[in-house]
C-alpha positions as CSV (number, residue, x, y, z in Angstrom):
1,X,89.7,142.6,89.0
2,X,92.7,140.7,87.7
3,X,95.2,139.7,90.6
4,X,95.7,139.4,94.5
5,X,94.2,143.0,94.9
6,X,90.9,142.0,92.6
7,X,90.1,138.5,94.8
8,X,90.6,140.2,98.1
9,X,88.6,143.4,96.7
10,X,85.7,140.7,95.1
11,X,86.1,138.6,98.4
12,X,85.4,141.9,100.5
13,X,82.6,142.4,98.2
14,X,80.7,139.0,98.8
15,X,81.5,139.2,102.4
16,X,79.4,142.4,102.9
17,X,77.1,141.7,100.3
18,X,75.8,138.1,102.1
19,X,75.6,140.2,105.5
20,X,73.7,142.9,103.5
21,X,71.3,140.2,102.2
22,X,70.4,139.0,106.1
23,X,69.3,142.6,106.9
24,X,67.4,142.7,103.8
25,X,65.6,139.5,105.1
26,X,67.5,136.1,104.4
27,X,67.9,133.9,107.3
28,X,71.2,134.3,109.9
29,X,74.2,133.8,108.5
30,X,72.8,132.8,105.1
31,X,73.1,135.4,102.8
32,X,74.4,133.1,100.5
33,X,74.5,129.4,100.5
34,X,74.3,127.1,97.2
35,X,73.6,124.4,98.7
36,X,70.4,125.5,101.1
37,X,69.4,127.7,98.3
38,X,69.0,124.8,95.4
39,X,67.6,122.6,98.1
40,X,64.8,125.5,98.6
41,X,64.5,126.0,95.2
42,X,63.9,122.2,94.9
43,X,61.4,122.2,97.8
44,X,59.6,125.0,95.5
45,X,59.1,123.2,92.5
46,X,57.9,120.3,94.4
47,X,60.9,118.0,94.2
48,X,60.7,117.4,98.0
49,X,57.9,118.5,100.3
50,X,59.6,119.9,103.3
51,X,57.5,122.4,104.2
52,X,59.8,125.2,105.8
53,X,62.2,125.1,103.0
54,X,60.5,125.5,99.9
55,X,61.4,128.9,98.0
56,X,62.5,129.6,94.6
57,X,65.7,131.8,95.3
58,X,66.7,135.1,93.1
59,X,70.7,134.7,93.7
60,X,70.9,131.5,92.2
61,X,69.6,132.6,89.1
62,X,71.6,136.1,89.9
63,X,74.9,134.3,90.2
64,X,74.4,131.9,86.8
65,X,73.0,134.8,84.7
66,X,75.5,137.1,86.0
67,X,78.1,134.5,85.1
68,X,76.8,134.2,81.2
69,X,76.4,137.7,80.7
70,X,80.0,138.8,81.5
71,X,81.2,135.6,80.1
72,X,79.5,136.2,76.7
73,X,81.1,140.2,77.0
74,X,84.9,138.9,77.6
75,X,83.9,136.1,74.8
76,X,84.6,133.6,77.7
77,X,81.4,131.7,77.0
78,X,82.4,128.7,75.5
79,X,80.0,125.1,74.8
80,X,81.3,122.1,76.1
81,X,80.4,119.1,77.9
82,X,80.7,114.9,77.7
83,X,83.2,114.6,80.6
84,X,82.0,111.3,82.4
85,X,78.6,112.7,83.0
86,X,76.9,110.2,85.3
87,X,79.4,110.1,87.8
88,X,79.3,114.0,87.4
89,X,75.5,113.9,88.5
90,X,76.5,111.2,91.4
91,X,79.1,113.7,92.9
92,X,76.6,116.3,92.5
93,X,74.2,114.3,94.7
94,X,77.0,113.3,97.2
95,X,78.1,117.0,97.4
96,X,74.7,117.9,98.5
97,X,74.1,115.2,101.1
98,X,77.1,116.3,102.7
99,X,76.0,120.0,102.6
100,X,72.7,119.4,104.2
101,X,74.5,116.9,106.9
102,X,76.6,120.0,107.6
103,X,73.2,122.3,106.7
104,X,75.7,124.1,104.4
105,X,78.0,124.9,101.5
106,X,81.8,126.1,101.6
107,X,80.4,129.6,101.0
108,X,77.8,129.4,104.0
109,X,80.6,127.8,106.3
110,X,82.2,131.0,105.9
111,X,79.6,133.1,106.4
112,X,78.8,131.2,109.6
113,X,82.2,131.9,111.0
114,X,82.1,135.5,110.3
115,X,78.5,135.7,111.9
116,X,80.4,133.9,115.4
117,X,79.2,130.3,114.6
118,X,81.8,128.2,116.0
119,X,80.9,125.1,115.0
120,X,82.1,126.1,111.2
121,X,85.3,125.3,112.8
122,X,84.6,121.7,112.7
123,X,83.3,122.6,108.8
124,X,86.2,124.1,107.8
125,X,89.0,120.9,109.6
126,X,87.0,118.3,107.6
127,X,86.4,120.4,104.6
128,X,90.3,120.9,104.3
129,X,90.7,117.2,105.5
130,X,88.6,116.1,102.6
131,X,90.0,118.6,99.9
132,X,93.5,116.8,101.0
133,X,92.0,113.2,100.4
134,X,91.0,114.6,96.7
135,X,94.1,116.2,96.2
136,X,96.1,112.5,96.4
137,X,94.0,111.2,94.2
138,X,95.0,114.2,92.0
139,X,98.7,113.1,92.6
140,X,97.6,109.8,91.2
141,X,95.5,110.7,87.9
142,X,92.6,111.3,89.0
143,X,90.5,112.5,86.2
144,X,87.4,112.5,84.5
145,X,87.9,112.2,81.0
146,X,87.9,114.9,78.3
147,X,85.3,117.1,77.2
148,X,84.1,118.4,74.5
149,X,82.6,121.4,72.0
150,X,79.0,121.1,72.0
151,X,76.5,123.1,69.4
152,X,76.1,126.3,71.4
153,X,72.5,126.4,72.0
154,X,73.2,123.6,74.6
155,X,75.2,126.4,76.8
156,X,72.5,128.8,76.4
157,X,69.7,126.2,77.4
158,X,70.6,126.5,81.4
159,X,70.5,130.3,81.8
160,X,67.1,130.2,80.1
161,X,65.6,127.8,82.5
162,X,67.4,130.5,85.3
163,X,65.0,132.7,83.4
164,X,61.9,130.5,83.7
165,X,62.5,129.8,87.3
166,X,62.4,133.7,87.5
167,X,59.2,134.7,85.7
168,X,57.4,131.7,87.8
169,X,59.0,133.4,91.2
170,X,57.4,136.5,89.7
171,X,53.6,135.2,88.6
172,X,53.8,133.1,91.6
173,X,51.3,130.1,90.4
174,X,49.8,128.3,92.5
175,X,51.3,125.1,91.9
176,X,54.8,126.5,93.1
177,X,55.1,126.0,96.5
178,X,56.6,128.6,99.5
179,X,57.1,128.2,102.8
180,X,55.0,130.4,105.6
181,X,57.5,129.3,108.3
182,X,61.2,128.5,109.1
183,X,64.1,129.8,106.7
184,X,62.3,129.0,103.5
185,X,59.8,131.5,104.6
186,X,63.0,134.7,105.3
187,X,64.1,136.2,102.1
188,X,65.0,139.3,101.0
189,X,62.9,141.4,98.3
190,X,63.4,139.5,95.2
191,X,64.6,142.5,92.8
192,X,67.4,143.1,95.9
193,X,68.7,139.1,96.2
194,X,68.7,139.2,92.3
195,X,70.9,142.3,91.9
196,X,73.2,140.9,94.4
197,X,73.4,137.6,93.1
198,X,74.0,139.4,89.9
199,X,76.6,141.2,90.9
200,X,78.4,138.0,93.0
201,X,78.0,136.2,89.5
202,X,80.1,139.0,88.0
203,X,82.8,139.0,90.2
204,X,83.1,135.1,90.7
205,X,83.4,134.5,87.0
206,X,85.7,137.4,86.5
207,X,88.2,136.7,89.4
208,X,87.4,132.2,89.5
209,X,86.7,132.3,93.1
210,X,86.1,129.0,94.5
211,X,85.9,127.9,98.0
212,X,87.8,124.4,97.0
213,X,90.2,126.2,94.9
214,X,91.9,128.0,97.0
215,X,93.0,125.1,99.4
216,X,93.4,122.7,96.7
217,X,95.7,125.4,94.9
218,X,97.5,126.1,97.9
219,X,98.4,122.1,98.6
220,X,99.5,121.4,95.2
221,X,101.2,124.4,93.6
222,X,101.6,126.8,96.7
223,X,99.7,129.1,95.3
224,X,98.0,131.9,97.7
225,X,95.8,133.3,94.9
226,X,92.6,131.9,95.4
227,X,92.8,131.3,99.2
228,X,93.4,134.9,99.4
229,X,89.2,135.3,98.6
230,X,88.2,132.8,100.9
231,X,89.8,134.8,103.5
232,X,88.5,137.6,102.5
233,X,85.0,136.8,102.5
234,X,85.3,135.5,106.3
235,X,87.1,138.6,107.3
236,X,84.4,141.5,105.8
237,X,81.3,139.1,106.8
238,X,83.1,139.3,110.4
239,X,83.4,143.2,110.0
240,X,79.9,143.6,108.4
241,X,78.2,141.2,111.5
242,X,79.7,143.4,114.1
243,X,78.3,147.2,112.0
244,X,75.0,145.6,112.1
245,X,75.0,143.8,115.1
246,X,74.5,140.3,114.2
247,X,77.5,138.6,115.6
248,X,76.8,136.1,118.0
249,X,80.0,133.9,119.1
250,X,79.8,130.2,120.4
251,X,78.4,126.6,119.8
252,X,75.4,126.9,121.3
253,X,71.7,128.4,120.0
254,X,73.3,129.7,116.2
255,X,71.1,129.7,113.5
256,X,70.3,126.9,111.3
257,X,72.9,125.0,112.6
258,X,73.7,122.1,115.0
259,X,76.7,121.2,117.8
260,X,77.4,117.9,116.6
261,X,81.0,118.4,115.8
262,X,81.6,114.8,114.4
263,X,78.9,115.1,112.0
264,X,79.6,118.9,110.9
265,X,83.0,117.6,110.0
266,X,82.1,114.4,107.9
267,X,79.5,116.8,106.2
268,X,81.6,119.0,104.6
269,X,85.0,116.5,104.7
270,X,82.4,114.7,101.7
271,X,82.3,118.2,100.1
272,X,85.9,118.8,100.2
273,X,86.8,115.8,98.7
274,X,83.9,115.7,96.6
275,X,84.3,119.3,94.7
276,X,87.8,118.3,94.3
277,X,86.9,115.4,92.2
278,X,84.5,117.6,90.2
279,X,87.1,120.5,89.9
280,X,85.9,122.8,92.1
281,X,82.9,123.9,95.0
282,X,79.0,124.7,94.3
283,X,79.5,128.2,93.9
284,X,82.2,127.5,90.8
285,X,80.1,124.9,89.7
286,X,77.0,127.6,89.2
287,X,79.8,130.1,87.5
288,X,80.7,127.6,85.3
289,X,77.6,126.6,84.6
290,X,76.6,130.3,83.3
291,X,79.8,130.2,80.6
292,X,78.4,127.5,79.0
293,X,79.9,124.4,80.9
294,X,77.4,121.6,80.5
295,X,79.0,119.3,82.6
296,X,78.7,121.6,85.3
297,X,75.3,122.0,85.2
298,X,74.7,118.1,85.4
299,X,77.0,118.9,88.4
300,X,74.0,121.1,89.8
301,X,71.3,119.1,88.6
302,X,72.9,116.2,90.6
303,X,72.8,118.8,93.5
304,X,69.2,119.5,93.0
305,X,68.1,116.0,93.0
306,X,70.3,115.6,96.2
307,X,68.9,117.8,98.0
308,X,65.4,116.1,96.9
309,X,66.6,113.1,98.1
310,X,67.7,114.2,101.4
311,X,65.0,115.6,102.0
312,X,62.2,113.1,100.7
313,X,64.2,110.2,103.3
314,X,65.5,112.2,105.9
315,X,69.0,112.6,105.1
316,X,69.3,116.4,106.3
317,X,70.3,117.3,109.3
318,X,68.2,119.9,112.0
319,X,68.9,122.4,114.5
320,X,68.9,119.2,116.6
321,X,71.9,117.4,114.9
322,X,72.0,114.8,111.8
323,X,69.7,112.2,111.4
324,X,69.8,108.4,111.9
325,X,69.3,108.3,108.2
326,X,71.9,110.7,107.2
327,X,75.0,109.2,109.2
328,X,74.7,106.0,107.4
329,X,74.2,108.2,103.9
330,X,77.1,109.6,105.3
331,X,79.0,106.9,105.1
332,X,77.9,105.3,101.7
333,X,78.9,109.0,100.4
334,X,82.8,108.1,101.7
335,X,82.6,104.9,100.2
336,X,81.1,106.2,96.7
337,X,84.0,108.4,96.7
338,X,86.5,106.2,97.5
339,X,85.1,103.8,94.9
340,X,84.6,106.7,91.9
341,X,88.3,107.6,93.1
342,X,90.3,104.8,92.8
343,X,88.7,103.7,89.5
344,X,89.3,107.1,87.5
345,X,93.0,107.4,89.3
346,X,95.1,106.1,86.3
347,X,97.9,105.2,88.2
348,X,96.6,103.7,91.0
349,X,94.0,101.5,88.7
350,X,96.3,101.1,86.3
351,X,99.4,99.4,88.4
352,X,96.3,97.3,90.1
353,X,95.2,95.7,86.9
């Protein structure tokens, strides 16, 4: 899987995989997406109490279990962590407000253009807009700090709590909560979502797919590499929509999503430019998180307690179009990031002082 052929083949692979999981069950156009996945794993452990989108999904354990078992086989797994934590959680949070303005990650955006969602076009400007905002911070220093080697049992810690959320998905208690209507209630089988997101797991730690990658990689160093599995992913979700029927082209009437072009592209503009501070999108964060990358999974507990938070006051947006309460979150997200920029950009803080 090594190379331009091994993206485009994983890509392909994802692609068909997330179409596959929409006929098994999983809402339109959402056979995978990180961020409306942790927010319904959130809503089933309680952490908000929206009720039609509270579910504890198998392919976010798949993809970080997935990711620590092939990284412990190529002795990839590797303990570290202590790189400005905090503000790691903050982004986290941010990167998840912005998702559920947009009611999406950069993996879901994708999959909503290949299903005929045109308003992922508005997604995908402000994502690349906001990647390109990151990406001159980069050119000033931007960084986080260091990390480092931590005693290994701190690695292993967040696979086993992938484990726990599993077996409780399995008993099913009754203090767990699921939703009997809206996406949160469409899933497919749980031994099916787990295999795949097994198998995504796999081939995103094996190839480094990343949805922020890819355009970051291109801007800076001209490099195709990654970009090449974005692509990819759009193109076979396209193919795989019009073998089962499921694409649907326009604006208007697509599912889970809203027409508010403005507000689609601020949503994900904050994801762009916050993965690129972070070092890359929700899906790498969960991959990194399974090789033993502690920083990364206070990356996605910051996303889980984001998409608490938007839910609890009203941040998310609906099939109607964002909230009153998420457009000014909106806004405090740009200036967070502007602010957590500038201040870890040694050049630019530097030559200020």
């Amino acid at each position: 899987m090594d190379g331009k052929k091994g993206i485009i083949i994983a890509g392909g692979i994802v692609g068909v995989l997330s179409v596959l999981l929409v006929y098994f069950g999983n809402p339109m156009n959402m056979g995978f997406c990180i961020a409306c996945f942790i927010r319904d794993i959130a809503g089933g452990i309680g952490l908000h109490r929206a009720p039609v989108v509270q579910y504890i999904r198998p392919e976010i354990i798949g993809l970080v279990i997935g990711a620590f078992i092939i990284a412990l086989a190529n002795k990839e797994f590797e303990t570290k962590g202590g790189s400005s934590p905090f503000s790691r959680f903050l982004l986290g949070v941010v990167v998840m407000i912005g998702a559920l303005i947009f009611l999406g990650c950069p993996l879901r955006m994708v999959l909503r253009l290949g299903g005929g969602d045109l308003n992922a076009i508005f997604g995908i400007v402000g994502f690349i807009i906001g990647i390109l905002v990151g990406v001159q911070f980069l050119n000033k220093g931007f960084n986080l700090k260091r990390n480092y080697k931590l005693p290994t049992v701190e690695g292993y810690l967040f696979p086993v709590v992938n484990l726990g959320l599993l077996a409780l998905l399995i008993v099913a208690p009754a203090f767990l909560f699921f939703s009997e209507t809206g996406p949160g209630s469409m899933y497919a089988p749980v031994f099916i979502a787990l295999a795949a997101g097994l198998l995504v797991g796999i081939l995103a730690q094996k190839t480094r797919l990343c949805m922020v990658g890819g355009t970051r990689d291109m801007i800076l160093f001209k490099d195709s590499h990654l970009l090449l599995g974005f692509i990819s992913i759009l193109v076979f979700s396209f193919l795989a929509n019009l073998a089962f029927g499921f694409f649907n082209p326009g604006f208007a009437g697509q599912p889970v999503a809203h027409t508010d072009g403005l507000w689609n592209f601020l949503g994900m503009a904050i994801v762009g430019w916050g993965a690129v501070l972070l070092g890359g999108c929700p899906l790498r964060q969960l991959i990194l998180s399974g090789e033993g990358n502690v920083d990364s999974v206070i990356t996605v507990v910051g996303m889980l307690v984001g998409a608490a938070i938007a839910h609890n006051f009203a941040l998310a947006s609906s099939v109607e179009g964002p909230s009153p309460n998420g457009k000014i979150a909106a806004i405090i997200c740009i200036v967070f990031l502007g602010v957590i920029s500038y201040l870890n950009s040694e050049d630019l803080f530097k030559k200020s002082a």
